[in-house]
N, C-alpha and C positions, 0 to 999 in steps of 0.2 A: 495094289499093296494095301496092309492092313491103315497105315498113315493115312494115305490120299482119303480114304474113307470118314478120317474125323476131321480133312485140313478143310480150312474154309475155301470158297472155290474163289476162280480168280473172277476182276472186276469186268463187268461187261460195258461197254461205250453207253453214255448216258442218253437216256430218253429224251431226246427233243420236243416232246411236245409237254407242255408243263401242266393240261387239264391232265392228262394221262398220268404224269408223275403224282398231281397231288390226289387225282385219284387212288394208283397204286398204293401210295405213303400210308393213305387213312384206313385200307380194308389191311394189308399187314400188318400197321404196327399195333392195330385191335389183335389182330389173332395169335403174331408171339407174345404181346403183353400180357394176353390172359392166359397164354398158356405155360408162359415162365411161371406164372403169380400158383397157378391152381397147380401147375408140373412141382415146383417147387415145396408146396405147403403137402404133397403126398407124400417126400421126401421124408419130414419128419414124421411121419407114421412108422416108418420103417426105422428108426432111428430111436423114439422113445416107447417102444413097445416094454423095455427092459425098466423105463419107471415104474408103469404101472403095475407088473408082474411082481415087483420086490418081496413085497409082502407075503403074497402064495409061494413064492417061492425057498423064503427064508421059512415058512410053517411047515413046507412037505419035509423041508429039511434035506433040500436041493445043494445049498449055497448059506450061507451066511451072508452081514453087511458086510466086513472086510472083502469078501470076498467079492461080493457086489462091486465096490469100490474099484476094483482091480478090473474086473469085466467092464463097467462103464470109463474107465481108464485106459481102455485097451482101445477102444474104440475112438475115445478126445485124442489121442496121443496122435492115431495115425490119422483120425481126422485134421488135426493142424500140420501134420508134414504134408497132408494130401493136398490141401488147402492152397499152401505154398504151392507145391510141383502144378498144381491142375491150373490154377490160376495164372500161373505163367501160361501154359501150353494154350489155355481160353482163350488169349489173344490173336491165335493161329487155327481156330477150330470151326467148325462146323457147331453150332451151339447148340441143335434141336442131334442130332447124333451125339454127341457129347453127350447133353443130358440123360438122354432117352438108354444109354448104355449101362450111366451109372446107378441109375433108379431099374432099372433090369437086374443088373449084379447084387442088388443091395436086394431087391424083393427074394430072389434066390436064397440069400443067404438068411432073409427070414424065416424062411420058409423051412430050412435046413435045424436051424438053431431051435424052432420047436418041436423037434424030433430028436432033441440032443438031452442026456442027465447029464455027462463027465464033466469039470470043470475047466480043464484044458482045453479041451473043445471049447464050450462057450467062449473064453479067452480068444481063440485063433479065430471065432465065426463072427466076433463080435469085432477083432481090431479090423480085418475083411472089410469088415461093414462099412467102417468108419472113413477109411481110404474109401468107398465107389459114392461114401454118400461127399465128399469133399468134389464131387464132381458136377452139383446143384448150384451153390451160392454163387461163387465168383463167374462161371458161364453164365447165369443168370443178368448179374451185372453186366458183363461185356454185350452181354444182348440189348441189355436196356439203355447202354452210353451210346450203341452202333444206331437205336431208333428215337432217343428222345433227346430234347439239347438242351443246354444250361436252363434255361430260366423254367424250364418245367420239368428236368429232371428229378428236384427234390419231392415233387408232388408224385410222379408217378413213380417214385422207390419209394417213397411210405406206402402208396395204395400195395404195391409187388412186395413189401414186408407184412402182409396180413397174412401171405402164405404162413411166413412161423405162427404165427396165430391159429391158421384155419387148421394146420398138421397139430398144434399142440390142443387144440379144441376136441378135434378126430378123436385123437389118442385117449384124452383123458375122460372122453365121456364115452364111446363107443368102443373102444379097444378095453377099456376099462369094463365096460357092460360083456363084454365077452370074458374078460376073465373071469369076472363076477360068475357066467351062467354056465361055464364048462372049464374053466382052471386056466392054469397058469399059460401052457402050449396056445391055448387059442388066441393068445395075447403075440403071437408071432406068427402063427400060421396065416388067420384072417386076413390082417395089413398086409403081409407079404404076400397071398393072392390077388390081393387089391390093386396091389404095384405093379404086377407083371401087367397088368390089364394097362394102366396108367403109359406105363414108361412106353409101351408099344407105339400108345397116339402120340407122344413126345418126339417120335422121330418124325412123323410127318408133320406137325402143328407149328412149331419152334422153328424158328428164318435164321437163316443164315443174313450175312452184312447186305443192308442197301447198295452198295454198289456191286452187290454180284448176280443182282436183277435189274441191274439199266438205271438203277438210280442214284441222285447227287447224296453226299455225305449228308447227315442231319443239320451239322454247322453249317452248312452252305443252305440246306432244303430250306431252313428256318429263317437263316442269317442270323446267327446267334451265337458269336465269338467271344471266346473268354480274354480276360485281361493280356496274357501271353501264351502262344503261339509255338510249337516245337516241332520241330521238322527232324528229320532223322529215318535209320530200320524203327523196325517193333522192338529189337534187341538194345538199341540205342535209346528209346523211349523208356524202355524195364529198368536199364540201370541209372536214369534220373529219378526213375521211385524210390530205388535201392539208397541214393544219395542225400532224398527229401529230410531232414532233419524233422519235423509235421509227423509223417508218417511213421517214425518211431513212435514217436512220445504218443501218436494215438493207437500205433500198435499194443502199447504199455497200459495204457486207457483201456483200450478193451480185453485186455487180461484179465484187469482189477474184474470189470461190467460182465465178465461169461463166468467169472468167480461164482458171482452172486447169482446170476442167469442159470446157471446149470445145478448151484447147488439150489436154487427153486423146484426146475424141475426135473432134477432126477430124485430127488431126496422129502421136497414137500408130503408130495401125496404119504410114502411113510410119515411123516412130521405129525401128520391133520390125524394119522390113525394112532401112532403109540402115545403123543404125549398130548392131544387132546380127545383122544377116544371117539375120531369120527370113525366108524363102519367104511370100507374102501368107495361103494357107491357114491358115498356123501364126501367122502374124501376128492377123489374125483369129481365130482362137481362145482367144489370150492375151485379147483384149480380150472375147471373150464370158464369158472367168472372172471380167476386171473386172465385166461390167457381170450377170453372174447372183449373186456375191459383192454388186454393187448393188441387187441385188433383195433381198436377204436383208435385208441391212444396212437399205434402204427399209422394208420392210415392219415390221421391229423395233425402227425409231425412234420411231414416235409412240407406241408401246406404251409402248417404256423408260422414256419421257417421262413417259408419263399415270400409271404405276404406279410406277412404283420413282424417282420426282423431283415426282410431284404434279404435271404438266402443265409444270413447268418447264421452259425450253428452252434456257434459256444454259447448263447445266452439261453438258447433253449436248450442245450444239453444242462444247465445248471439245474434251471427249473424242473425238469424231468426226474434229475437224479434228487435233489434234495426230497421232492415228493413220493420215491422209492426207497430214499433212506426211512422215511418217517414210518411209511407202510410198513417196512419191515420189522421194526423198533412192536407196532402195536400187534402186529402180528404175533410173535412171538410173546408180549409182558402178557395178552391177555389170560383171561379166566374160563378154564375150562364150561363150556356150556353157553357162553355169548358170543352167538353164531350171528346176530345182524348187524356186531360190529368185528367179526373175521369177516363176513363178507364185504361190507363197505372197506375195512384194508385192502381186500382179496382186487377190488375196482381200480381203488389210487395206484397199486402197486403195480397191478397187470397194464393199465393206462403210462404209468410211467415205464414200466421196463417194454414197453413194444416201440414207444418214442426212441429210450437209448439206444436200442438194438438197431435202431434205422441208422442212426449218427453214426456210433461207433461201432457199430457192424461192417461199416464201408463208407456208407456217404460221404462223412467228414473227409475220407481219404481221396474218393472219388471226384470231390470238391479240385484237390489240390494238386490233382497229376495231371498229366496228359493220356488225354482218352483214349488214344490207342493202344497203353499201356495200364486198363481200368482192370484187365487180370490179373498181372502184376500187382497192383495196390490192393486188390480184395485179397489174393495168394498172405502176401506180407500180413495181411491187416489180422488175417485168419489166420497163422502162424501163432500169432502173437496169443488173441483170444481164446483157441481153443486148445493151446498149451496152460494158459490160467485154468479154463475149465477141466482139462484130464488132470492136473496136478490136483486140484478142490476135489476131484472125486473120490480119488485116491485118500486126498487126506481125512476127508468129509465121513469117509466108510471106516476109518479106523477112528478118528476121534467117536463116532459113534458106535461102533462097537468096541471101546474100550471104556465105554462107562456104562456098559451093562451091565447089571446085574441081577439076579434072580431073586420074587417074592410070591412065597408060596406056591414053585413050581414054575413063575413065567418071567419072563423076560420083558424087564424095566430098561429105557435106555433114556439119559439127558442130554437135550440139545443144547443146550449154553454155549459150549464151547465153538461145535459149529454155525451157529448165529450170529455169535462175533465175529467166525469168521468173514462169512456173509456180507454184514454189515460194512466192518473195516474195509473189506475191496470198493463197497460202494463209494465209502468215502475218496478213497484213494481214484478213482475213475474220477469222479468232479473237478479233484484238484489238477490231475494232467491235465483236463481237457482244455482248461483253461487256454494252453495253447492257441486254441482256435481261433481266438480271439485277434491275432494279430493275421493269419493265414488268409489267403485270395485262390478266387477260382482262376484255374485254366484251361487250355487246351489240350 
């Protein structure tokens, strides 16, 4: 049956000999580690092809921004239902089939969408998208609670969060360079050949649970037990996430943070071109400083956390977001033409928003549930988040095309209005998260 195919397999009697097991332990969790991390960061190739396209697109006279708005909303929307549903189901899967399925479905539908003018279409290929690509993050995470355990799980989800980095890196320089040298289509075509190639080695690369090759649980492999301990189904673990009072308020937390997150980057690279006159090449490259300053910043966060705060996560969630409020603030007041202080913002900013992304992306949440219900909590967390983000699109694509207006034949647009937007969620995300402050890890 088509199920048995994605369920994860059952557990096989453990390996008695313990060179063997730790043997086993270190050559696996090398090769899904890096293969979630790199599997994952292809993901968003397929995903923000439609940033960098806006431009060529809204000049052939394809689409408009509202209309943009609506197409990248189509896609948020059924990304956080998909989010929710898959992430339940992650807890019960096969994760390297899982993945390997959704980034096939999503490359296809790439592929399709730059062969498409009608509007409706884009709409239908684009919300598609958004549901196969919701089938990356939260498996990802269940992959990585099933192989790494407390006390070094934050460090190795910051390293496995540079994937959003290394996808938003792709895109914004190389996806970008294509649209630049053959238009708008190659800005989906390209990525989505890229993908099919990608998602193929995902089904062989990506493991399924240690215990369904002879081997003990991580908690045990390690001996590295959280404060408390929950026993139950996988069903009975999902609805103590559903229960967690935490897990709200940080779902609400990362609404504000995908707010700000998405109107980055679906909306920046226009931002850099109408209302400080960079050229798309240079536009794009500003944002590849964001998002390689986001890798940094990503990969340095769960470290900061685990070492220098004891696994705490509210005090460097403060730190992070206050120094992304500020980035944003200069971002925006500066002066057309002072480009070595947009790029010093473009550093702080990308550096901070790859930190948040790791917290309240999931971690914070993953902190506080029981692991075998870490789908569940990335599902929820995702609901949450990337309903704030399709909602910011939508509105993000009308408050700016509705302060268009035309001089001498072209089309002037102000960002103000959307900036605040922006900004206010940032704020709003520091103050939930505050939460965390009182919160403990478990099992």
């Amino acid at each position: 049956m088509l199920l048995d195919f994605f369920r994860t397999r059952p557990d096989r009697p453990v390996t008695s000999d313990d060179a063997t097991v730790a043997r086993t332990y270190a050559r696996m969790r090398w090769l899904t580690f890096i293969s979630i991390t790199l599997g994952y960061g292809f993901f968003y190739t397929a995903r923000l092809s439609l940033s960098v396209a806006k431009k060529p697109m809204i000049d052939a006279g394809v689409v408009n921004a509202e209309q943009l708005g609506t197409i990248g909303s189509a896609l948020l929307f059924a990304y956080a239902f998909g989010r929710f549903t898959n992430g339940f189901l992650s807890d019960r899967a096969h994760i390297g089939r899982f993945m390997g399925t959704g980034l096939l479905a999503s490359a296809i539908l790439n592929l399709v969408f730059g062969f498409t003018s009608v509007f409706w279409a884009f709409v239908l290929l684009w919300g598609f998208n958004g549901w196969f690509q919701s089938m990356g993050s939260a498996p990802s995470v269940v992959n990585l609670s099933h192989w790494f355990s407390n006390r070094e799980r934050g460090t190795r989800y910051g390293v496995w969060s540079t994937a959003h980095s290394i996808g938003e890196g792709l895109t914004f320089l190389v996806t970008a360079a294509l649209v630049h040298w053959f238009g708008w289509r190659a800005g989906f075509i390209g990525p989505g050949a890229l993908c099919v190639v990608v998602a193929l080695a995902l089904f062989f690369t990506i493991l399924d649970r240690p215990q369904t090759y002879g081997l003990p649980s991580i908690a045990d492999f390690r001996d590295d037990h959280g404060h408390a301990k929950h026993s139950g189904t996988t069903f009975d673990l999902q609805k103590l996430v559903l229960k967690n009072p935490y897990v709200w308020v940080l779902g609400l937390a990362g609404a504000s943070l995908y707010t700000a997150r998405y109107g980055v980057n679906n909306w920046m690279v226009l931002y850099l071109q109408e209302a400080k006159g960079y050229p798309l090449l240079e536009a794009g490259f500003n944002l590849t400083v964001f998002t390689v300053a986001g890798l940094i910043g990503t990969a340095a966060s769960g470290a900061i956390s685990d070492y220098l705060f004891k696994a705490r996560r509210g005090p460097v969630i403060v730190l992070y977001g206050v120094a992304l409020l500020l980035a944003l603030v200069v971002i925006h007041l500066l002066p057309q033409g002072a480009w070595m202080m947009l790029l010093g913002a473009m550093v702080v900013g990308g550096f901070a928003m790859g930190g948040l992304v790791v917290f309240l992306g999931g971690l914070a949440a993953v902190d506080i549930c029981p692991k075998r219900a870490t789908g569940a909590a990335m599902g929820l967390i995702g609901l949450f988040s990337y309903l704030g983000a399709a909602v910011q699109d939508q509105v993000s694509g009308s408050l700016i095309e509705s302060s268009r207006r035309v001089e001498n034949g072209v089309n002037v647009y102000n960002f103000d209005a959307v900036f605040g937007l922006w900004i206010g969620a940032v704020v709003m995300a520091i103050l939930l998260s505050l939460v965390l402050f009182k919160a403990r890890h478990v099992d």
